[in-house]
N, C-alpha and C positions, 0 to 999 in steps of 0.2 A: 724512675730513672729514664731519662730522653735520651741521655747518649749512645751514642752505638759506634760496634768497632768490628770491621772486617780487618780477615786476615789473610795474608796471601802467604804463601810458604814458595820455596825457591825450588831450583831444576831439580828435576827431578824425585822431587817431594811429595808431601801432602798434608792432610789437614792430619793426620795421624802420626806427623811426626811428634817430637818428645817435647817442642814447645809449643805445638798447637795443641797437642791433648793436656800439656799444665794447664794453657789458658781457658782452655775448654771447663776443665775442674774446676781450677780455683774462681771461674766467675758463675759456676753449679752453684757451687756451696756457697757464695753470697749470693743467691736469686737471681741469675743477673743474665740467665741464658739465652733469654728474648733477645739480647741486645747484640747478641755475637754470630755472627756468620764469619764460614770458614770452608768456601768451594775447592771442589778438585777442579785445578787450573788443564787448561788443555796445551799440550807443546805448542802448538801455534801462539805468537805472542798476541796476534791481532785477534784471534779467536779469544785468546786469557783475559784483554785488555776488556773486550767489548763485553766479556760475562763479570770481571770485575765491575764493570762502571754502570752496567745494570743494577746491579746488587747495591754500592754503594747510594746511586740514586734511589733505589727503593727503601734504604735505611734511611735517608735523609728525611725523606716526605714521612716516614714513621716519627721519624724524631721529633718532625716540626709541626706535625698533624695536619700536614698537609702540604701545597707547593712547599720547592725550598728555602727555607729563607734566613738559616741559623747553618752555616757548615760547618762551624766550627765541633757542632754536634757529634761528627763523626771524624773518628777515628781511623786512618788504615796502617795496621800492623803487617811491612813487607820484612821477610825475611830473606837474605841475599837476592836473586832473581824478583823476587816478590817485593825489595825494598826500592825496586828500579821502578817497579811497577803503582808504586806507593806512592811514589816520587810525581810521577806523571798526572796521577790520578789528585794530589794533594794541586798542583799546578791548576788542574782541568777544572775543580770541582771547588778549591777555596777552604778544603776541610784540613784536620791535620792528620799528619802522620809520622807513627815512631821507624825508625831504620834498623836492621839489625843487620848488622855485618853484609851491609845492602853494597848490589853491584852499582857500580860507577862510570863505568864502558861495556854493558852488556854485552854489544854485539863483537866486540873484540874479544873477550873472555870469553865468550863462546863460541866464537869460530874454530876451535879443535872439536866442540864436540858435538859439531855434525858428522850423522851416522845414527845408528843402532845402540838403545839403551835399553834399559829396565828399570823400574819407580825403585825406589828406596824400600819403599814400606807393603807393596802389594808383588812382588816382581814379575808385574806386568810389563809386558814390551811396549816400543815405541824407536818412531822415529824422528829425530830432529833436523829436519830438511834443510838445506843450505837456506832456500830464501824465505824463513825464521829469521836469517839475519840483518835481511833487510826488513823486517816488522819490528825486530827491536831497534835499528838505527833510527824509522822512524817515529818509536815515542822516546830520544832522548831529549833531555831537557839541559837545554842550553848554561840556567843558574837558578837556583832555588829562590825565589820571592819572599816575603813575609816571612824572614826565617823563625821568627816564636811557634810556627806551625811544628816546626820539625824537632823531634827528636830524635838524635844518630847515639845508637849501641854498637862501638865499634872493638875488636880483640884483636890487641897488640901479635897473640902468635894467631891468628888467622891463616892456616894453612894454604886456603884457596883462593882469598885475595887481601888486596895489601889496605892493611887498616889505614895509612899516609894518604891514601886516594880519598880514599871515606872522610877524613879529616880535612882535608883539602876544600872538597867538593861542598861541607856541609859547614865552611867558617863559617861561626857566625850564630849557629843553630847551640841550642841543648845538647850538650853531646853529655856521654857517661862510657870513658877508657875504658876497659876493662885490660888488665897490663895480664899478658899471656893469657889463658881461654886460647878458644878453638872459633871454628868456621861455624858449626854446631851450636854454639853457646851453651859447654854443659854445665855451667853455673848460673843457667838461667832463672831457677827459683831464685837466688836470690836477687836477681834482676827484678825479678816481674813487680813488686809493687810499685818500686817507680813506674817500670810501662804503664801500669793499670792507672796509677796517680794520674798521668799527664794523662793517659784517654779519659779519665772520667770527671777531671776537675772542671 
């Protein structure tokens, strides 16, 4: 198996959330664990972006056994913050990537939550400093290219942002509703074999 799929997880997150550790399993138990990276992102976007796009280069040249020259080879799985991120990096790099309930106006949605946080999953502090916000204005992307690259997993009740943007932003692309769900996506098993279908076909 040559393909490869990084994953980035959203604000406040990590690779231990409940759909990085399915994907973590379910791609265990088919052999497939070479192929998945899944870093703890750092609040800085420009700090996230640049250990992101290390990584994905490093899977690329795995995949392709050397320089790049297949990107289609890789995969980036963003989830919310992480799908903004996914987005930029699918733009930069030529590879594809699925979306999951991915931001749309990053630095506008997160303009309230500069200030004092704590991770989800370790409740480790942190701060998300005002100009974070100018690191994610500067990787938005204007319009998605090559839409066959993308795939948008987007839920109708989306607590935290509005599925209409996602759908908006991603005419055009694979999309897959999901009519009510959550920000979370906690019907994500039965999501993930499409995810995993489109990263690995």
């Amino acid at each position: 198996m040559k393909n490869r799929i990084l994953y980035l997880h959203g604000f406040r997150s990590s690779p231990a959330s409940f759909k990085g550790k399915l994907m973590a399993q379910t791609l265990a138990e088919r052999g497939l664990s070479h192929i998945w990276a899944a870093p703890q992102l750092p609040a800085s976007p420009k700090a996230a972006i640049d250990l992101a796009l290390n990584l994905a280069q490093a899977q690329l040249r795995e995949a392709n056994d050397g320089p790049d020259n297949d990107p289609s080879r890789l995969t980036v799985i963003g989830s919310s913050l992480g799908g903004y991120y996914a987005t930029w990096l699918a733009e930069k790099l030529g590879c594809k990537a699925v979306l999951l309930n991915p931001a749309v106006h990053a630095a506008r949605d997160l303009t309230p939550a500069v200030g004092e946080h704590r991770m989800y999953h370790s409740d480790a502090p942190f701060i998300f400093l005002p100009e974070y916000l100018d690191e994610l204005a500067a990787l938005h992307v204007d319009a998605p290219t090559r839409l066959h690259r993308y795939f948008l997993v987007a839920a109708t009740g989306d607590e935290v942002l509005d599925w209409r943007e996602m759908h908006d932003r991603y005419a055009g692309c694979r999309e897959r509703i999901v009519q009510g769900g959550d920000h979370g996506l906690s019907t994500f098993a039965e999501l993930l074999p499409d995810v995993l279908a489109f990263a690995l076909e």
